[in-house]
N, C-alpha and C positions, 0 to 999 in steps of 0.2 A: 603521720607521714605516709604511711601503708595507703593510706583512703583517697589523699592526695592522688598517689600516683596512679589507680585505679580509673580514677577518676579522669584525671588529662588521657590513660589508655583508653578510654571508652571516647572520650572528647574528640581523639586524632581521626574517628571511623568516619565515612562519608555517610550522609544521610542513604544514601543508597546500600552501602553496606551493613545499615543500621537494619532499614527494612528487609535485607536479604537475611538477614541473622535471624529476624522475626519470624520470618518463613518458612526456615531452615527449622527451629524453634518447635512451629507448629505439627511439622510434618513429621519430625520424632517423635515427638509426644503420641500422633493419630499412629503413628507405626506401632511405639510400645502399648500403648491401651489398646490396641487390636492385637499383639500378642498377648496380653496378659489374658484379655476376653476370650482367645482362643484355647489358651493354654487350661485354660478355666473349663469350657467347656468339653474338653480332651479327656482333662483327669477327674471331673464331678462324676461322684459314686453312682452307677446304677443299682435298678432294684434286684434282687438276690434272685435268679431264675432256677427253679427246682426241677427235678428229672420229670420227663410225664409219667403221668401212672393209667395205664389203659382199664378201663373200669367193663365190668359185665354189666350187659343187661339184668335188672331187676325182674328175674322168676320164680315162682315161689312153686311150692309143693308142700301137702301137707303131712307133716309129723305121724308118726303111727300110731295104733289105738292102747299101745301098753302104756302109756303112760296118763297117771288122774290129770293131764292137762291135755291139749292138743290146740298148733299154734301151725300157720304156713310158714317155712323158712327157704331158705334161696334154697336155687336149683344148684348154685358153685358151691353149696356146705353139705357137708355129710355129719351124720350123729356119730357122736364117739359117747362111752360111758365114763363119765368123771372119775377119776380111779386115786385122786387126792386120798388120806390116809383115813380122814373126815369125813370121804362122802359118805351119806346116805341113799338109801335106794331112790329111783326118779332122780336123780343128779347127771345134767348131761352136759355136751359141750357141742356147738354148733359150728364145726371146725371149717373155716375157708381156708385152701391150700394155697388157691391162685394168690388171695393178699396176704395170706399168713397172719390170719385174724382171727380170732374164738369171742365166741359167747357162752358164757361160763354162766348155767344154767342151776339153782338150787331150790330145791322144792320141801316145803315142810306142812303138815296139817294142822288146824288149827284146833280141831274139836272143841269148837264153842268157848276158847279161851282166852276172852280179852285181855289178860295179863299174860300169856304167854304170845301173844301177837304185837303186845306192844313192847316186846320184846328183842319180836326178831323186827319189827320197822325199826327201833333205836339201834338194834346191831347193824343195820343197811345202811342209816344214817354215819353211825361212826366210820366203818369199811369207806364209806364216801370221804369223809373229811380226815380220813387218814394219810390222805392226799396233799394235803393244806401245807407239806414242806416245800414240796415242790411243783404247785400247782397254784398259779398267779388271782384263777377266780374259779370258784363254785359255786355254782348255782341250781337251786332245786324248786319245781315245778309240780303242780298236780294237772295231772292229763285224766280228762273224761274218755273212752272212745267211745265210736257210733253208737256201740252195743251198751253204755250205759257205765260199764268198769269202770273204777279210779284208782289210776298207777300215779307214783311219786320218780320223775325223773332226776336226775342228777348228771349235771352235766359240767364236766371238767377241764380246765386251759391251760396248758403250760405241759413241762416234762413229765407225765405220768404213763402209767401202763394201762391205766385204766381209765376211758375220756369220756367214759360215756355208763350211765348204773342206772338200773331201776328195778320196783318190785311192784307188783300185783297182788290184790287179795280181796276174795267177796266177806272178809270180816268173817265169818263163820267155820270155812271147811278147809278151804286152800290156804298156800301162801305163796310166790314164787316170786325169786328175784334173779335179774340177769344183769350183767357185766360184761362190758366190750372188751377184751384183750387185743393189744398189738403187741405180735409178736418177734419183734425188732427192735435194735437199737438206732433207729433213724431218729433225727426229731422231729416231731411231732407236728413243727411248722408242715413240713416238706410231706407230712402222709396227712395233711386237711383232706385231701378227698376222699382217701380211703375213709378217714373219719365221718366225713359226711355220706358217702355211702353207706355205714355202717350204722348211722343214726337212721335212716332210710329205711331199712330192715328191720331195724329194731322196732320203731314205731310200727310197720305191719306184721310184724308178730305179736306188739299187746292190742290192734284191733283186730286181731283174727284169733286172739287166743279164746278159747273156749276149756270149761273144766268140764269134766268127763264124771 
């Protein structure tokens, strides 16, 4: 009966008001799909924009002669003496003030010691992937420089203190490994450039390193 009466109500409309209903119809529909469109485009997430970070000019100055290595480091760090409970003598730190950054510098000799060098490479190795809780990828590299050296980088992504490691060694006399520290609680997304400047450095200190 329900269907029926529906039915004769739609029947009694003139065809004119048939088409006006039609029209009527189409022009709400273009109204709400252009609000929904818009409302769409109103509240769609933008990308997450991080504070700037005003970076120094890359200048370097060279290291002084007390120590068995010597290496150019920026002109924005100063040397401080590692004073950890562990250091050894020649342990330094390559302290940026302006980013609040160190290069945690350790040095050991090798005296002709293949098992005691492959020693400290698998302890550089481990200190790296001690990382692996909270760090999404690591990845390690051998880098030649101009000069002929071959350093093993390790280079880290995700929440860590440390995003950036490596060590140098002519196999015989030296050994020296360095570590990037941020020292901050930002994450790690939002200081990529200080990272990347920091990789910057790092790499013209193992082609400018030279042993003494």
């Amino acid at each position: 009966m329900k269907k029926k009466q529906e039915f004769t109500f739609i029947k009694n409309y003139s065809m004119n008001q048939i088409q006006l209903i039609k029209v009527l119809t189409v022009i709400v529909l273009g109204i709400w799909l252009g609000a929904c469109n818009s409302s769409t485009q109103e509240y769609s997430p933008k990308p997450r924009g991080f504070n700037r970070i005003d970076l120094p000019q890359h200048t370097y100055q060279t290291l002084p002669n007390e120590y068995p290595y010597s290496f150019e480091y920026s002109k924005e760090a100063i040397i401080q003496i590692d004073t950890f409970k562990n250091a050894e003598p020649h342990w330094i730190i390559v302290y940026y003030p302006k980013l609040n950054t160190r290069i945690q510098f350790t040095y050991k000799k090798v005296n002709n010691d293949l098992g005691s060098l492959q020693k400290m490479m698998g302890d550089a190795a481990k200190l790296a992937f001690n990382h692996d809780k909270k760090a999404y990828s690591i990845t390690d590299k051998l880098l030649i420089t101009k000069s002929g050296k071959k350093a093993v980088i390790f280079e880290l992504e995700g929440e860590v203190p440390s995003p950036y490691q490596f060590f140098v060694t002519d196999s015989t006399k030296h050994y020296l490994r360095g570590a990037v520290y941020l020292m901050t609680a930002t994450e790690n997304d939002s200081l990529k450039p200080i990272i990347d400047y920091m990789k910057v450095d790092s790499r013209h200190i193992l082609e400018s390193l030279k042993w003494q």
